[in-house]
KEZAKOL-639575 format. One line per 5 residues: their letters; for each residue x, y, z of C-alpha. Coordinates in pm, 1 decimal. Example, Ala and Ser with C-alpha at 12.3 -4.5 7.8 and 13.67 -1.06 7.14 Angstrom:
2
AS = 1230.0,-450.0,780.0; 1367.0,-106.0,714.0
***
This chain:
382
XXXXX = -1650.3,-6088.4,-10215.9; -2013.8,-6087.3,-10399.4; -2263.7,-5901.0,-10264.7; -2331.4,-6042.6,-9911.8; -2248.5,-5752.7,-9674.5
XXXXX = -2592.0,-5711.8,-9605.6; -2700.2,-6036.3,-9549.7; -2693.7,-6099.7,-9165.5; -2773.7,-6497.2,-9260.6; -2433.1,-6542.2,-9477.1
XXXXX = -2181.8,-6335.6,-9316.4; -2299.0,-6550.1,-8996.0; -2219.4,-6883.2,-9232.9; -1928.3,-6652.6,-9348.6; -1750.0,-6628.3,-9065.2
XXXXX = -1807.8,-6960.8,-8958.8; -1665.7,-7141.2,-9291.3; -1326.8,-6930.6,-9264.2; -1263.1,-7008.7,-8902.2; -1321.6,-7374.2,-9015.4
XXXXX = -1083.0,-7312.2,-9309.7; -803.8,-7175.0,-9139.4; -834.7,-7431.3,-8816.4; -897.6,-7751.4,-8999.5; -805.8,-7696.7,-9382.1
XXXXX = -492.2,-7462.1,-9441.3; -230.6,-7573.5,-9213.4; -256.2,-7939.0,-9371.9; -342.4,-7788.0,-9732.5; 0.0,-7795.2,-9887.7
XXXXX = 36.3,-8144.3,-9784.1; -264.8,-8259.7,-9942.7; -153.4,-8083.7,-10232.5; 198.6,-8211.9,-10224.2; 8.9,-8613.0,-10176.9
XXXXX = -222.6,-8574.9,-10458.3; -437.5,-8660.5,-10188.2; -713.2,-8493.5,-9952.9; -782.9,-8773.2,-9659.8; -1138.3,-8884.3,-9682.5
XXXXX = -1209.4,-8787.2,-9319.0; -1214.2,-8436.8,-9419.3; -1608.6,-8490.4,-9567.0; -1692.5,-8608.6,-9220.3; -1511.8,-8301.9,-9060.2
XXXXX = -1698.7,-8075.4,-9319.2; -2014.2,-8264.0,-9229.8; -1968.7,-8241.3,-8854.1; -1941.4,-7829.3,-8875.9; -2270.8,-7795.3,-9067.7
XXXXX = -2064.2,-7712.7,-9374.3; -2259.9,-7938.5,-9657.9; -2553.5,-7937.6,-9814.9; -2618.9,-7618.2,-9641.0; -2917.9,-7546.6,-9869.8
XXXXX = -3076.0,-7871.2,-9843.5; -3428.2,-7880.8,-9603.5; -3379.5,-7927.8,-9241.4; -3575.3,-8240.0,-9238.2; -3297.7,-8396.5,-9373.0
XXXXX = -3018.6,-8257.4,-9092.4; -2898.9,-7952.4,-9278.8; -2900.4,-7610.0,-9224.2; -3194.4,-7529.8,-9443.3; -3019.8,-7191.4,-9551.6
XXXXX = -3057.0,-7008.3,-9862.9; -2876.8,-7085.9,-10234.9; -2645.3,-6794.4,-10159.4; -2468.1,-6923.2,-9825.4; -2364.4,-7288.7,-10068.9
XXXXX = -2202.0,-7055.0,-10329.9; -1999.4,-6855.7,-10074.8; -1899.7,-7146.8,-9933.0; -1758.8,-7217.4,-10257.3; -1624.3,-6870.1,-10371.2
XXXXX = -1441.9,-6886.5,-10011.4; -1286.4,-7195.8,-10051.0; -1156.6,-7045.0,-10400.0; -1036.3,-6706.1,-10284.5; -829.2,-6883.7,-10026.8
XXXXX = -654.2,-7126.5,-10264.4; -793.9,-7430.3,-10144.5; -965.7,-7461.0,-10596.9; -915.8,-7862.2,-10532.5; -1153.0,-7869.3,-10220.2
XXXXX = -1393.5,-7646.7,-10390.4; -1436.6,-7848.2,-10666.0; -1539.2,-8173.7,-10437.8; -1743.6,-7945.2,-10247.7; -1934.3,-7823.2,-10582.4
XXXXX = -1955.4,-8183.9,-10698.4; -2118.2,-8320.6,-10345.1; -2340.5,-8021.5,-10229.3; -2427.6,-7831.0,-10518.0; -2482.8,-8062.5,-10780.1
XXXXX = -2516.7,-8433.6,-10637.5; -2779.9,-8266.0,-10356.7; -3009.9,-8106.1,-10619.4; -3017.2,-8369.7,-10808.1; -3154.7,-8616.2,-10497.0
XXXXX = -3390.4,-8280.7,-10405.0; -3548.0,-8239.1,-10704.2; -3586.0,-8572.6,-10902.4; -3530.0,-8822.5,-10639.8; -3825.4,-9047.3,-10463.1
XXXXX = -3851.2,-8958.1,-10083.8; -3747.5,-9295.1,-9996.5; -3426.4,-9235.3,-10185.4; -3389.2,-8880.2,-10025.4; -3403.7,-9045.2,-9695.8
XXXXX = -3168.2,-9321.5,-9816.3; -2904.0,-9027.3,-9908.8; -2939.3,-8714.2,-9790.1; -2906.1,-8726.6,-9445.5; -2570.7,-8891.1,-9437.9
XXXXX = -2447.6,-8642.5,-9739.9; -2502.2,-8405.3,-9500.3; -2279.2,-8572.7,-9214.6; -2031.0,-8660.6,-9467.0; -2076.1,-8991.3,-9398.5
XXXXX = -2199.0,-9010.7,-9746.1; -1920.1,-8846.0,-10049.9; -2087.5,-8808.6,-10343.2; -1979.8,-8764.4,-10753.3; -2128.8,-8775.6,-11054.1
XXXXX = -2044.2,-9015.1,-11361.1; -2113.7,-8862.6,-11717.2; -1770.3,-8838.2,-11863.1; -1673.5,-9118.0,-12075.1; -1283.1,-9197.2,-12272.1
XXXXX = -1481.7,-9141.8,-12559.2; -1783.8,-8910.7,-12445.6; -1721.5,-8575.4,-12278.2; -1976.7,-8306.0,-12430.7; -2106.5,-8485.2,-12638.8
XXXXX = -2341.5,-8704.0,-12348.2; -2534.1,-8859.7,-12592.9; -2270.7,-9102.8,-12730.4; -2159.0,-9316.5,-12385.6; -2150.9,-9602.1,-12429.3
XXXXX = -2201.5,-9727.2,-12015.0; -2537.8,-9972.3,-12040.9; -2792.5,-10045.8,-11749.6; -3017.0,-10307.0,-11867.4; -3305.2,-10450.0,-11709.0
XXXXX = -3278.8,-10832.8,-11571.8; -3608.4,-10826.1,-11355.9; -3592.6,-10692.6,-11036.9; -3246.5,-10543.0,-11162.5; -3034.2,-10338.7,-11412.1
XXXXX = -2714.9,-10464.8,-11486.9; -2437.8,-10179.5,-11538.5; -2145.9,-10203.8,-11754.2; -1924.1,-9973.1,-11881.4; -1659.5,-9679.7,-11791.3
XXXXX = -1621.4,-9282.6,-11712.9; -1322.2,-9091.9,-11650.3; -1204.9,-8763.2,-11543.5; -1488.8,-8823.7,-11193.5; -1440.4,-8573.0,-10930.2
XXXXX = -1441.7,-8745.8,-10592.1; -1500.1,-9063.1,-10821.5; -1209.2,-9304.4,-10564.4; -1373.9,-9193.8,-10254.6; -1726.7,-9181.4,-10340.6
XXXXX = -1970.7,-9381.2,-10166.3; -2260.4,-9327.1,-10426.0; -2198.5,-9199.5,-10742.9; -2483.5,-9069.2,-10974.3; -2412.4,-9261.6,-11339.4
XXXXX = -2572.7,-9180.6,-11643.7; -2595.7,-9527.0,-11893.3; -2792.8,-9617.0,-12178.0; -3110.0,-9764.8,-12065.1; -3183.4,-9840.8,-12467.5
XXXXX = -2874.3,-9846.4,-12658.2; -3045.7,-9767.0,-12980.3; -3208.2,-9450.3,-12866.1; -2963.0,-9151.7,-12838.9; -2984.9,-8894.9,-12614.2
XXXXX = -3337.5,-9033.3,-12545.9; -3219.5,-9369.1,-12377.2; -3032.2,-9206.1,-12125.5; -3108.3,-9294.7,-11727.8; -2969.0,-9163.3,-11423.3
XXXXX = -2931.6,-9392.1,-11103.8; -2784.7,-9375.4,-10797.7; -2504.2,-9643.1,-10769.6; -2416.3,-9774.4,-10398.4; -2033.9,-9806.2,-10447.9
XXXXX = -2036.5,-10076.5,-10217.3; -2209.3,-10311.3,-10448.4; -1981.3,-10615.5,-10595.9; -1863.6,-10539.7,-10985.5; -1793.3,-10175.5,-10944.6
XXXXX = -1372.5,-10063.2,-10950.6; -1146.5,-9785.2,-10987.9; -815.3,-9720.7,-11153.4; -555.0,-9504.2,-11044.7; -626.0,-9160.5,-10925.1
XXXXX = -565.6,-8965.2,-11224.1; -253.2,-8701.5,-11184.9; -360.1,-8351.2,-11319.0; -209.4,-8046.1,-11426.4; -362.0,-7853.9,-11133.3
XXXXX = -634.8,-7906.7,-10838.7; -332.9,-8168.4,-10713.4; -530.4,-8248.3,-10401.2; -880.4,-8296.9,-10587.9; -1001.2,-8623.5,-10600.2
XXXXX = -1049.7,-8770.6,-10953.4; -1063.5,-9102.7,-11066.6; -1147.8,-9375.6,-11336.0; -1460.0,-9579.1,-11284.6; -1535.6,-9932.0,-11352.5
XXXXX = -1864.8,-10123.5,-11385.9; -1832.7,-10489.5,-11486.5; -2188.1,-10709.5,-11484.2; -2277.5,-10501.5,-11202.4; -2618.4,-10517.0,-11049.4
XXXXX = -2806.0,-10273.5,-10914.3; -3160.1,-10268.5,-10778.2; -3442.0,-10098.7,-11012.1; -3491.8,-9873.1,-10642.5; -3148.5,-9715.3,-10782.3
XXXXX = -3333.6,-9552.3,-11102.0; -3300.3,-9183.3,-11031.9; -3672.1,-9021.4,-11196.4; -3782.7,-9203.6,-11502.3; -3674.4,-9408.2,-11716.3
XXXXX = -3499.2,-9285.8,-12047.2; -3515.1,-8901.4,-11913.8; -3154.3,-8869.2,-11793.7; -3065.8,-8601.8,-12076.8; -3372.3,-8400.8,-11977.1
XXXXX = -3225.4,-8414.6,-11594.4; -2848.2,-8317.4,-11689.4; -3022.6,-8027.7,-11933.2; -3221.7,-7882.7,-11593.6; -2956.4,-7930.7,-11382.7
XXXXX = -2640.3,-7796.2,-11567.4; -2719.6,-7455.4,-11520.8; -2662.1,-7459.7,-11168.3; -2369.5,-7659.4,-11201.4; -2217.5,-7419.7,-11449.2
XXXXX = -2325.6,-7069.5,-11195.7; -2106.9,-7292.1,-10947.5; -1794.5,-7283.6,-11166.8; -1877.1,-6927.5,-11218.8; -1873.3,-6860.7,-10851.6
XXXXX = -1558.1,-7060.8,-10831.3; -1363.2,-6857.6,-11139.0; -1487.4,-6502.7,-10915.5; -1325.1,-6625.2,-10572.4; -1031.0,-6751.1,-10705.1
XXXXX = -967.3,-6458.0,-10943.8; -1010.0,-6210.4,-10611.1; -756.9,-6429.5,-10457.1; -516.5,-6425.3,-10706.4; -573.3,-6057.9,-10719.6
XXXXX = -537.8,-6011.7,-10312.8; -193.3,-6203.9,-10355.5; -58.0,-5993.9,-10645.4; -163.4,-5664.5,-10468.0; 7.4,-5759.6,-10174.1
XXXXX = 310.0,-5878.0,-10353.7; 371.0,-5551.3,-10567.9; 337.4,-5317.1,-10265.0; 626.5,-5485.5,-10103.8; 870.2,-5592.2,-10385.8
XXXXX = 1105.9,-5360.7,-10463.8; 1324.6,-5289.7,-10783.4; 1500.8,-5052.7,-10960.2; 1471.2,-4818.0,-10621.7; 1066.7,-4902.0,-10583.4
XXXXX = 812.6,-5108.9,-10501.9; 705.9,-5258.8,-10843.4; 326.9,-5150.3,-10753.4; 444.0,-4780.1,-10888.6; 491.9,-4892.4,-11187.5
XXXXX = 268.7,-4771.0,-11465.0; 207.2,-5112.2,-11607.9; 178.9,-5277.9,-11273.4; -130.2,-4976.5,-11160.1; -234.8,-5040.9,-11529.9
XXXXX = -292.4,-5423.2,-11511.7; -414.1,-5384.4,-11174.2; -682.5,-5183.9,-11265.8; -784.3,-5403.2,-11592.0; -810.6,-5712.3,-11346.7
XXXXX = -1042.2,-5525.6,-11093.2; -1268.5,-5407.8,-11336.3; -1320.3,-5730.5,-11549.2; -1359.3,-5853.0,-11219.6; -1640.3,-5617.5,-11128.0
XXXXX = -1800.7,-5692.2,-11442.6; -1842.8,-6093.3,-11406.0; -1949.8,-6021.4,-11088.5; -2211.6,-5823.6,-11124.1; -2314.7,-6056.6,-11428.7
XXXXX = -2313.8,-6319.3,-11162.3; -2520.9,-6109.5,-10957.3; -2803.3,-6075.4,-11172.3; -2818.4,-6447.3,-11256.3; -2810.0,-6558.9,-10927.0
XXXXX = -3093.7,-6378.3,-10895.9; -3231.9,-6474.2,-11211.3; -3180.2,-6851.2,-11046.9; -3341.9,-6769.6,-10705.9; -3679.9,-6653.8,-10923.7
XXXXX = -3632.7,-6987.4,-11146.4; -3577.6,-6824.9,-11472.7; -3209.8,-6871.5,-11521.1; -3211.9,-7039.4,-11851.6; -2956.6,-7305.4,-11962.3
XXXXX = -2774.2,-6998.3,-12232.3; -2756.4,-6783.5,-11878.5; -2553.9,-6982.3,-11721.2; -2371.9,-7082.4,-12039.6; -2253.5,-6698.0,-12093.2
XXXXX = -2174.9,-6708.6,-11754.2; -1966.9,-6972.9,-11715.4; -1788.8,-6845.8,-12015.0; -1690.1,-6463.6,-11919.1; -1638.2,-6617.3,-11526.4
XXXXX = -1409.2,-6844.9,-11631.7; -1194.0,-6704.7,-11953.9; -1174.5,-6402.1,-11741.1; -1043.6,-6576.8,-11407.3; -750.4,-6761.0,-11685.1
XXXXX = -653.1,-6409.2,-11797.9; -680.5,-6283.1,-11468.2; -454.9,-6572.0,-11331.2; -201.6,-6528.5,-11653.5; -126.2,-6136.7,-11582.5
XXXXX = -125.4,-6165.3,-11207.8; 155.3,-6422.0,-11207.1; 335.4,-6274.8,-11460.2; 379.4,-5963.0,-11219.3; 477.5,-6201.0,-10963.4
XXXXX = 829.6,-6207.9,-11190.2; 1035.0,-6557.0,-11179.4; 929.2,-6584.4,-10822.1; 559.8,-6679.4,-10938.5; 689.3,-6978.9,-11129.4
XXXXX = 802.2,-7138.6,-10821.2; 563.5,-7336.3,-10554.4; 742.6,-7137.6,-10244.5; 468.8,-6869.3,-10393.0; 85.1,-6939.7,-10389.7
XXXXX = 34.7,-6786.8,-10740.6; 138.5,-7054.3,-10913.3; -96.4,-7318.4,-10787.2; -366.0,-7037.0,-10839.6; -261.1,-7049.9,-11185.0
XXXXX = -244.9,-7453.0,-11239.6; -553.3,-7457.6,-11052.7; -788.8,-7241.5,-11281.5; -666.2,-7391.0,-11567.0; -984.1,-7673.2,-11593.8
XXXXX = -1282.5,-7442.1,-11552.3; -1290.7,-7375.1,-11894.7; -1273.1,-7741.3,-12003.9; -1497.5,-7922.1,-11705.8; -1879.5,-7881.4,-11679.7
XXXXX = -1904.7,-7787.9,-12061.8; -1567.3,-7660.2,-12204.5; -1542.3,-7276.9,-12329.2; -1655.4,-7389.6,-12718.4; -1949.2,-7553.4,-12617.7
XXXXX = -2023.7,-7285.4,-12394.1; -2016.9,-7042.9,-12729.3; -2198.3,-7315.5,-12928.8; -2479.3,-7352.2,-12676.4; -2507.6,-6948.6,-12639.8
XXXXX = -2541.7,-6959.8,-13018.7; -2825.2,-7174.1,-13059.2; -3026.8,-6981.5,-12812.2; -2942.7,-6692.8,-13031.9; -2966.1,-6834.5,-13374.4
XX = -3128.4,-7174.5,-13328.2; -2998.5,-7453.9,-13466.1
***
């Protein structure tokens, strides 16, 4: 666990979140996994035990606790296996609720954030395109003005929560012609007549996760939906990412210490060749190589977190972050399974949805090659 022992605040949110986890999550896990499906009343059961949008002002109905207590949350969720849920939870509370905080009108706050925070609300965000994943700048998804109105058309794939969202921030071209600069945010009410899905999309790993194929055909929206102003969407996803990215960070430290509980465990009890294969030389010897690239992503996420809490966690921060968190938790994943034997390529053990499940943090949220590109430019410049 990150540094939290002596924060009275989050091991009081700490122990709450597991007892929720292990009463209302875990027995009904496998299932979900084994469905493809997590049931939608699960946001409302979240919401109901002060569980989202922790972070988020009390004015609104949550908690009003600190940054840290929304990125346990997280790293908790992770460490116990339950990567799918996470990822929803990132999505809805710790990217979706920023967003609304810090650009949004308070009429649209009040609108929104309230029922996030019940879970009456699920929330996702629509940037990924069939033909536009890092590179934002070329979707093709339009929102053009007709009066009181814009009228959205286009597509995005690969959405996290995107079949059971009730409002989904999209990003469209507000002018066509002008890059990265005609780029618009808005908050689309899923509710609203020419907006569809397509099948959930089945995934490697995260089987439980939510992620879908979105649809908007002639579908109009009311200028009140604009999220900020007009043509600065690029400039919102650029101050915005960062936190985003320290999330999958978070995520790649809990589930690597879970993996790592599981494989401990597992070596001090199976036996072979007349002992426990945890006496092993190579077995203490990989051990010990996981804990301490462990140890050193975390306290790399330690300083940025606080780097983030003082505002000065730039957008090449969290992009070596996200990097080491994540290519670390894949190794860490890879070697711990692999002393799992035969038995860790079978579902009966837990290991092997630990390692489907980390596969996607370094491709989502910026893959590991942009991440290197992006640390490169603040290094070198363009």
């Amino acid at each position: 666990m990150t540094n939290y022992e002596n924060n009275e605040e989050i091991q009081m949110f700490r122990d709450m979140v597991l007892r929720f986890l292990e009463q209302e999550v875990i027995p009904h896990y496998d299932e979900w996994e084994h469905n493809h499906h997590t049931p939608r009343e699960i946001w409302n059961t979240l919401g109901s035990a002060g569980i989202l949008l922790v972070d988020m002002p009390e004015k609104y109905g949550a908690a009003g606790a600190s940054f840290d207590v929304c990125q346990m949350i997280q790293e908790e969720m992770c460490r116990l296996g339950l990567h799918g849920l996470a990822t929803g939870y990132n999505i809805h509370a710790n990217i979706i609720a920023p967003y609304l905080l810090n650009i949004a009108t308070e009429a649209q706050k009040e609108q929104w954030l309230p029922r996030m925070v019940t879970g009456e609300v699920l929330t996702a965000l629509a940037m990924t395109e069939p033909g536009a994943g890092s590179d934002v700048a070329s979707m093709r998804t339009t929102a053009i003005k007709d009066g009181d109105e814009y009228i959205l058309n286009g597509s995005k794939t690969f959405i996290t929560n995107g079949n059971m969202a009730d409002m989904i921030v999209v990003c469209a071209k507000t002018d066509p012609n002008a890059g990265a600069k005609g780029i618009s945010l808005f908050l689309v009410d899923t509710s609203l007549a020419g907006f569809s899905t397509g099948k959930p999309i089945e995934k490697l790993g995260q089987h439980s996760s939510d992620t879908g194929e979105l649809f908007f055909e002639n579908m109009r929206i009311p200028k009140e939906a604009l999220l900020g102003q007009e043509g600065q969407g690029f400039v919102y996803l650029m101050q915005e990412l960062p936190r985003e990215r320290l999330g999958c960070a978070v995520q790649a430290i809990g589930h690597a210490q879970g993996a790592l509980d599981l494989t401990i465990e597992y070596v001090s009890q199976r036996k072979a060749f007349g002992q426990s294969v945890g006496q092993f030389q190579n077995t203490r010897f990989k051990l010990a190589e996981c804990q301490t690239e462990l140890e050193l992503c975390r306290a790399m996420l330690e300083k940025h977190m606080a780097k983030f809490r003082r505002d000065e966690m730039t957008v090449t921060d969290a992009a070596m972050l996200k990097l080491a968190a994540t290519e670390m938790q894949l190794k860490m994943v890879n070697e711990c399974l692999q002393l799992f034997g035969g038995y860790g390529y079978t579902d009966e053990y837990k290991i092997s949805r630990f390692y489907r499940d980390a596969r996607v943090q370094t491709i989502y949220a910026g893959s590991s090659e942009i991440m290197k590109e992006v640390v490169a430019r603040g290094m070198l410049g363009r």
